[in-house]
C-alpha positions as CSV (number, residue, x, y, z in Angstrom):
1,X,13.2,-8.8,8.9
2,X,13.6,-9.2,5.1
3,X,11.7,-12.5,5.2
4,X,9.0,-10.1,6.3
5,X,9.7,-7.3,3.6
6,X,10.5,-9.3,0.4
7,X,7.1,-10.3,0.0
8,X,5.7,-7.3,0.0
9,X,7.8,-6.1,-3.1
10,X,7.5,-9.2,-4.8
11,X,3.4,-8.9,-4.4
12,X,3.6,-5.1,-5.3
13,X,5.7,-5.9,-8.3
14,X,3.2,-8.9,-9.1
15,X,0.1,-6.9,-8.6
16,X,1.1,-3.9,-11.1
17,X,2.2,-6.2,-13.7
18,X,-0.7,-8.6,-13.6
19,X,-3.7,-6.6,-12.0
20,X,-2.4,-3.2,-14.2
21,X,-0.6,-4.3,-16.8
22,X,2.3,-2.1,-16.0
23,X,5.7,-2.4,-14.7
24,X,7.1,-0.3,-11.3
25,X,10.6,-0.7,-10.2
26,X,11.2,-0.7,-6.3
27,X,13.2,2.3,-4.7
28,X,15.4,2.0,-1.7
29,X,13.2,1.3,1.4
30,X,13.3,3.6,4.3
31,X,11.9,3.5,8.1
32,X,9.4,6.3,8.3
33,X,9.4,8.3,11.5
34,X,5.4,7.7,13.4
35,X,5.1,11.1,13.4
36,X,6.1,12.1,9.8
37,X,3.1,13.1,6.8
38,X,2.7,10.8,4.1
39,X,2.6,14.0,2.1
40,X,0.4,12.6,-0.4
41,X,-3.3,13.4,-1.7
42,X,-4.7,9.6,-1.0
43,X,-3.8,6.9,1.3
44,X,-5.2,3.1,1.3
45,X,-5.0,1.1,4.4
46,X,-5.6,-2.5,5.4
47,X,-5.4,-3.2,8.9
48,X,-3.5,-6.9,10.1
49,X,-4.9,-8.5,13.3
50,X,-3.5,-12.3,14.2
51,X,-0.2,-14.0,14.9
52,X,0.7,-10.4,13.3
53,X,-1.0,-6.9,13.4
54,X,-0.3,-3.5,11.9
55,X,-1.3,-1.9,8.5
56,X,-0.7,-2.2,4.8
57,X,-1.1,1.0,3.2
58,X,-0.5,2.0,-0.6
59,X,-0.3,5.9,-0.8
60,X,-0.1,7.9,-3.6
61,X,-0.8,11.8,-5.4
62,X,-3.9,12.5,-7.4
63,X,-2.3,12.6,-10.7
64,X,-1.2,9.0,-10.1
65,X,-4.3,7.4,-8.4
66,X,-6.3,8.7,-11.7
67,X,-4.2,7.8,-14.1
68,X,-4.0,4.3,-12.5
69,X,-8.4,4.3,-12.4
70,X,-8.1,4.7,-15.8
71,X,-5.9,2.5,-17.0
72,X,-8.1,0.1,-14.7
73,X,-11.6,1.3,-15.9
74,X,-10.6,2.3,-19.5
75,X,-12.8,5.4,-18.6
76,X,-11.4,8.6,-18.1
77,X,-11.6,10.4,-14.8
78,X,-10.5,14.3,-14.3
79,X,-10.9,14.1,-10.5
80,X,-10.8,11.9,-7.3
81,X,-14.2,10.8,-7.2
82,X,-15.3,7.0,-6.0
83,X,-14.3,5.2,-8.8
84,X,-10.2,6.7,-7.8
85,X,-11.1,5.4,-4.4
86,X,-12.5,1.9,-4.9
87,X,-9.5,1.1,-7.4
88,X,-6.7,2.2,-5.1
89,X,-8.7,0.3,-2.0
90,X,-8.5,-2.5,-4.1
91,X,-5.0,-2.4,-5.1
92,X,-3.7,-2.2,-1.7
93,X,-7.0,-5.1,-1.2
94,X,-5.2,-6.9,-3.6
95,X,-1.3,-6.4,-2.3
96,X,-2.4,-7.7,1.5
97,X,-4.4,-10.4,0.3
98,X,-2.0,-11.6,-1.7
99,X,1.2,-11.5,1.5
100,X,-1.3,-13.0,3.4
101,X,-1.2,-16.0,1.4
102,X,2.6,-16.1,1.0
103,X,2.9,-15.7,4.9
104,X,0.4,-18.4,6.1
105,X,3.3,-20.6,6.6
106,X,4.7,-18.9,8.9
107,X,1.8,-17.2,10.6
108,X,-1.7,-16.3,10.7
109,X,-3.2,-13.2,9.9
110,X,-6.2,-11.6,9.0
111,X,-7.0,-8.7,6.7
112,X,-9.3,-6.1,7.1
113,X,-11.6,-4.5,4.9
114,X,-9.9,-1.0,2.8
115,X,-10.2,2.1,4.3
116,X,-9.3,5.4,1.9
117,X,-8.2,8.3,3.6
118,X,-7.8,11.1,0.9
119,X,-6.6,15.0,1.4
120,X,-3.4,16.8,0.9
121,X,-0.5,16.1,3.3
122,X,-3.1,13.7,5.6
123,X,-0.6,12.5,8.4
124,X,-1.7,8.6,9.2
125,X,-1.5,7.8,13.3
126,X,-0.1,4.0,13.8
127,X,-0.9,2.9,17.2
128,X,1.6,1.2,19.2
129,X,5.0,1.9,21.0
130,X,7.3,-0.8,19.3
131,X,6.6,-1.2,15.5
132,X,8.7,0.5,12.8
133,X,7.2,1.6,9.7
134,X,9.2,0.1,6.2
135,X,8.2,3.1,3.6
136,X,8.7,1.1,0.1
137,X,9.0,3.5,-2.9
138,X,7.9,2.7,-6.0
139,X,8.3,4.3,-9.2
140,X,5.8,3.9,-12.1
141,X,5.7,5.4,-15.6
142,X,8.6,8.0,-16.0
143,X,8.5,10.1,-13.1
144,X,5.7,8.8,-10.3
145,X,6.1,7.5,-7.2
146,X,4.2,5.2,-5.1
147,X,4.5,4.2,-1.6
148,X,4.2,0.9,0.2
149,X,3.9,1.6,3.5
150,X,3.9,-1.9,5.8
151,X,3.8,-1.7,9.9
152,X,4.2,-5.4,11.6
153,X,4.1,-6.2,15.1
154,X,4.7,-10.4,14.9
155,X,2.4,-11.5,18.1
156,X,3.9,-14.5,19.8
């Protein structure tokens, strides 16, 4: 299973430093009950079809996914609006693309296209009996957090 789960941190760390500029520090990962909230204002997910399906999804608070447009945009923003959507659709854009490439050695998947799912407490639904969802913290600046949140089923 870690083969599965290191990349995911590595790319995260990777993508913040490079893509953001900033560093974030990985928490202790966690298996997140289907049924449990997310509990945070605005969720990014990337759907996996192929030798592997499921969902990548970066989640995060408002505070957070602003500051992180702005550091982005170099504008400032004082509310979600679309530009806080299209840059945390393409960080999570940029995390799955990225694992892809690292797994295609070991199997094929495809990526879909972002979807943003933004409100208070929104609960995500992941279909499926068997898979287990890996909830990644990750903290950034002095006192936000992040979430990876990764779901693989490996198809054989």
């Amino acid at each position: 299973m870690e083969q599965y789960i290191k990349p995911f941190v590595d790319v995260c760390l990777n993508v913040f430093k490079d893509f953001i500029n900033i560093e974030v520090s990985a928490k202790t990962p966690y298996f997140l009950e289907k049924d449990s909230i997310v509990g945070n204002d605005i969720s990014a997910v990337i759907g996996l079809t192929g030798e592997a399906r499921g969902a990548v999804i970066v989640s995060m608070h408002q505070k957070l996914a602003i500051k992180l447009t702005d550091l982005l945009t170099g504008d400032s923003h004082a509310e979600m609006d679309d530009d806080v959507s299209d840059a945390v659709g393409e960080i999570v854009n940029i995390i799955a693309g990225n694992v892809k490439q690292r797994l295609e050695e070991s199997m094929k998947m495809i990526i879909s296209l972002p979807t943003i799912v933004q409100g208070q407490g929104h609960a995500i639904r992941w279909p499926g009996t068997q898979t287990r969802i890996l909830c990644i913290p990750f903290k950034v600046f002095e006192d936000d957090i992040f979430t990876l949140l990764v779901a693989i089923e490996i198809v054989l």
